[in-house]
PLY file of the C-alpha trace (Angstrom):
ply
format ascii 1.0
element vertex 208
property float x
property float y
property float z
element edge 207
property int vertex1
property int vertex2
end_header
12.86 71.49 -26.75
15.00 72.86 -23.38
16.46 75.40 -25.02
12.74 76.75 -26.73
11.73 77.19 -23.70
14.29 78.82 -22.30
14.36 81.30 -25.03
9.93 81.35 -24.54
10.41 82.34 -20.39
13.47 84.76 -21.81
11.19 86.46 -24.01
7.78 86.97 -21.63
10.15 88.42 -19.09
11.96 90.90 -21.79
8.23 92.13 -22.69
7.59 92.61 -19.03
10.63 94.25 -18.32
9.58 96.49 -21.73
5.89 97.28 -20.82
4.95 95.36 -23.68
3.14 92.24 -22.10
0.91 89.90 -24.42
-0.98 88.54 -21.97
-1.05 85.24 -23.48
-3.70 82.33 -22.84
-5.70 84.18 -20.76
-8.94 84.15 -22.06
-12.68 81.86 -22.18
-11.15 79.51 -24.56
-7.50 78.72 -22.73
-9.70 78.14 -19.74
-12.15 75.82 -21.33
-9.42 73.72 -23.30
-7.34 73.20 -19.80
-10.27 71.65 -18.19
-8.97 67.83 -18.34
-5.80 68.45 -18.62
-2.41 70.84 -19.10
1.17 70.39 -20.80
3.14 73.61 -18.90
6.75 74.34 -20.91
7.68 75.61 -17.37
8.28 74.39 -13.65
9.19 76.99 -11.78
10.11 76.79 -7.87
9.70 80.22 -6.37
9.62 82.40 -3.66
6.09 83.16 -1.90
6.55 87.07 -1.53
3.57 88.42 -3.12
6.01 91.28 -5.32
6.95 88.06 -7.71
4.09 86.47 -9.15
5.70 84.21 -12.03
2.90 84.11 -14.87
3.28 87.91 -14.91
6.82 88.45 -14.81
7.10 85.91 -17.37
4.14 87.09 -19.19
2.67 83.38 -19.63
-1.24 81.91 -19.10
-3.12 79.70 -17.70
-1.68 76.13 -18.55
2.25 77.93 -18.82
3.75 77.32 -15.92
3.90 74.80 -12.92
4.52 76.68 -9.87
6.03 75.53 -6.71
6.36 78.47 -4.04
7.57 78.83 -0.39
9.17 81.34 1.62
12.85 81.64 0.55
12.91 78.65 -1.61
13.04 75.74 1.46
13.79 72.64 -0.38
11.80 70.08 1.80
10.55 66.43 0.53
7.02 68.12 -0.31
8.77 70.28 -2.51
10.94 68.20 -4.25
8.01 65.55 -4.87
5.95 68.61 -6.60
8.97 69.58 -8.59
9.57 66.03 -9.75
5.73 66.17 -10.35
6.11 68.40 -13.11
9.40 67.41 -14.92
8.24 63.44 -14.88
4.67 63.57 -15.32
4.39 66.61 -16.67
7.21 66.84 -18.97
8.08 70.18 -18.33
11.62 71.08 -20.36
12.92 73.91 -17.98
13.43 73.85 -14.19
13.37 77.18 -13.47
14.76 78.59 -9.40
13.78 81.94 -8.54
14.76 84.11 -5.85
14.48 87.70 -5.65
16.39 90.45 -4.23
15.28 92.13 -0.71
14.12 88.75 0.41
12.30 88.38 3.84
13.15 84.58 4.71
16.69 85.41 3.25
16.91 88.53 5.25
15.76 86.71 8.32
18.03 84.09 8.45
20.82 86.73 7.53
20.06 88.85 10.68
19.41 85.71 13.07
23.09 84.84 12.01
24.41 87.82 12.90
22.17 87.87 16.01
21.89 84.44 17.17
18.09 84.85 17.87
15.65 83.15 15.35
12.29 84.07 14.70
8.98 82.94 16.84
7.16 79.96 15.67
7.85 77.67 12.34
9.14 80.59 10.84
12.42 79.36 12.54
12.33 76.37 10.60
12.44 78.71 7.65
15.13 80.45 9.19
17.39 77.81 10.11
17.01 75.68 6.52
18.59 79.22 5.14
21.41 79.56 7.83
24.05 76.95 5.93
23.19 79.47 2.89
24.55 82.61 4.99
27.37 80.98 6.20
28.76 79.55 3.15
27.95 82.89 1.44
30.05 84.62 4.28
32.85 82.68 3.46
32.56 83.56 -0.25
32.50 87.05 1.04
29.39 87.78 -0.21
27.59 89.81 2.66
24.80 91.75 1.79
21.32 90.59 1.34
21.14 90.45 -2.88
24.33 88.47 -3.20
23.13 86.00 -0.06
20.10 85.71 -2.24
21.97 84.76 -5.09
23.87 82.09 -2.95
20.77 80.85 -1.79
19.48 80.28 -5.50
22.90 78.89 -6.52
22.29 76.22 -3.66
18.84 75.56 -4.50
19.98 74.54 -7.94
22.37 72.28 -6.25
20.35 70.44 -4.04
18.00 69.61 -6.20
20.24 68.35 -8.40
21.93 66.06 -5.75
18.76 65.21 -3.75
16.53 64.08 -6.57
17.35 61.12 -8.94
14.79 61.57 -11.24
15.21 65.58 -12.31
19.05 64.68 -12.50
18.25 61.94 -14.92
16.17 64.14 -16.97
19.06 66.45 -17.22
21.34 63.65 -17.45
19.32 62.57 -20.75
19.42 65.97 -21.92
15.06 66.50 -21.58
15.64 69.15 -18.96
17.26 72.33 -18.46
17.56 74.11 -14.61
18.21 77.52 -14.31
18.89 79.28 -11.15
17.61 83.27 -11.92
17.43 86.56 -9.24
14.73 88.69 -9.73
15.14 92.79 -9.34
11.89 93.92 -7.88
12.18 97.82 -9.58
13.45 96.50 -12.76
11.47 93.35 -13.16
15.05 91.90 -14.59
16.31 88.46 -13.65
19.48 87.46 -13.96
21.25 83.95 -14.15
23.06 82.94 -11.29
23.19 78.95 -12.46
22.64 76.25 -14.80
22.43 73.07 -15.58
22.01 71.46 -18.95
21.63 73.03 -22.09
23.74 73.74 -25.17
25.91 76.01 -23.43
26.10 76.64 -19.41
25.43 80.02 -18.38
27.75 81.83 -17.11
27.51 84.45 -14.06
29.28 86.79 -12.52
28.46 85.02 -8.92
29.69 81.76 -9.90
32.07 79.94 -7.50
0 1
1 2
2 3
3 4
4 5
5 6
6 7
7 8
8 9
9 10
10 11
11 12
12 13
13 14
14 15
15 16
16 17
17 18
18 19
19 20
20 21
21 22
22 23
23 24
24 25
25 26
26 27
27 28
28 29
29 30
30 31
31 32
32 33
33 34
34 35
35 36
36 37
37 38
38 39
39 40
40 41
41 42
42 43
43 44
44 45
45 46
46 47
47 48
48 49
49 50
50 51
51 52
52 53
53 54
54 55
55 56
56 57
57 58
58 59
59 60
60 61
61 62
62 63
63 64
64 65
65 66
66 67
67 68
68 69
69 70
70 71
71 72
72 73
73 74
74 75
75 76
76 77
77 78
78 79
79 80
80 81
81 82
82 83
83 84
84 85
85 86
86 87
87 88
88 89
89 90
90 91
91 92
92 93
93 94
94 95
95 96
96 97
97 98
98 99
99 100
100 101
101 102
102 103
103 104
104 105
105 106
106 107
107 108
108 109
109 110
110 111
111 112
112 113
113 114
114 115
115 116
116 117
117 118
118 119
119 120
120 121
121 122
122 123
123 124
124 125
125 126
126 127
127 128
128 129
129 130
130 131
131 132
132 133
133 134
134 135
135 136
136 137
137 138
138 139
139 140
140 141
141 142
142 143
143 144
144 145
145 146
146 147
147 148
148 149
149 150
150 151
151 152
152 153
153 154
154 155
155 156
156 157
157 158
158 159
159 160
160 161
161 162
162 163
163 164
164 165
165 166
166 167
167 168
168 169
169 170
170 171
171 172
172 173
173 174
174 175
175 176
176 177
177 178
178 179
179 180
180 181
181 182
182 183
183 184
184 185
185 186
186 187
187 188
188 189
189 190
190 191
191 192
192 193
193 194
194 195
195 196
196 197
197 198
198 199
199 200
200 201
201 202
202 203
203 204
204 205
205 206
206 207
């Protein structure tokens, strides 16, 4: 069950990447059959930049996908109750982390490190729940802004994975699969930076 819907997100986001999209539970009687209640194959924690809207680059419907999204990926209690949400009650399979390359929050905290200044207002907390990200990625040497998003994504996967109990049991039992992916914003490609569970671990290129 994991892996099929691995291979299902795989698959919307070749046929977006293609031009091909399906488009798939979209119409009247998706809508109408999701009124009391919905079985997504997918939760997906995301970033909020309005260039990465997850149904489409996945090309899923209504009913698809659970969606958690903040600037940057913060992992917060909120966050971690709404992604244990949809793996426990939901049953979701797949856990999927999504960043994205040119990220603002990323590319805020990266400057404010380099800078010392932080932005105005809670946008600082953003900022500063990113900073251990930029420093650890500076000491992988990994300086620019893609590969401190990828180190961000990496560490996402991680602390979810140490922080909550129940989505490590469920990967633990082998009823969940988490996948850390980057997103290319003028290829609509994503690439796997991380992964738990599964038949066989992914392998990237930015592991540590």
């Amino acid at each position: 069950m994991p892996n099929q819907a691995w291979n299902r997100l795989l698959e919307g986001n070749q046929r977006f990447v293609e031009d091909v999209p399906r488009h798939p539970n979209q119409d009247t009687a998706r809508r109408e059959s999701l009124s009391d209640n919905q079985t997504p194959f997918v939760t997906l924690f995301g970033c909020s930049d309005s260039r990465v809207a997850a149904e489409m680059i996945f090309d899923v419907g209504l009913g698809d996908m659970f969606v958690v999204r903040n600037a940057g990926q913060v992992v917060d209690p909120v966050t971690l109750g709404s992604l244990e949400y949809g793996v426990e009650l939901l049953g979701t399979p797949l856990l999927v982390v999504l960043g994205h390359d040119s990220c603002g929050a990323v590319t805020a905290a990266h400057n404010a490190y380099d800078s010392g200044e932080t932005p105005p207002g809670f946008i600082s907390d953003v900022v500063s729940r990113i900073l251990p990200t930029v420093a650890r990625a500076r000491k992988n040497n990994r300086t620019t802004i893609n590969e401190t998003v990828a180190q961000n994504t990496m560490d996402t996967v991680d602390k979810i994975m140490q922080l909550s109990t129940i989505i490590k049991t469920a990967v633990d039992d082998g009823r969940l699969i988490i996948v850390g992916l980057t997103y290319q914003l003028h290829d609509g490609r994503t690439t796997v930076v991380a992964q738990y569970g599964g038949d066989e671990a992914a392998v990237s290129t930015y592991a540590s």
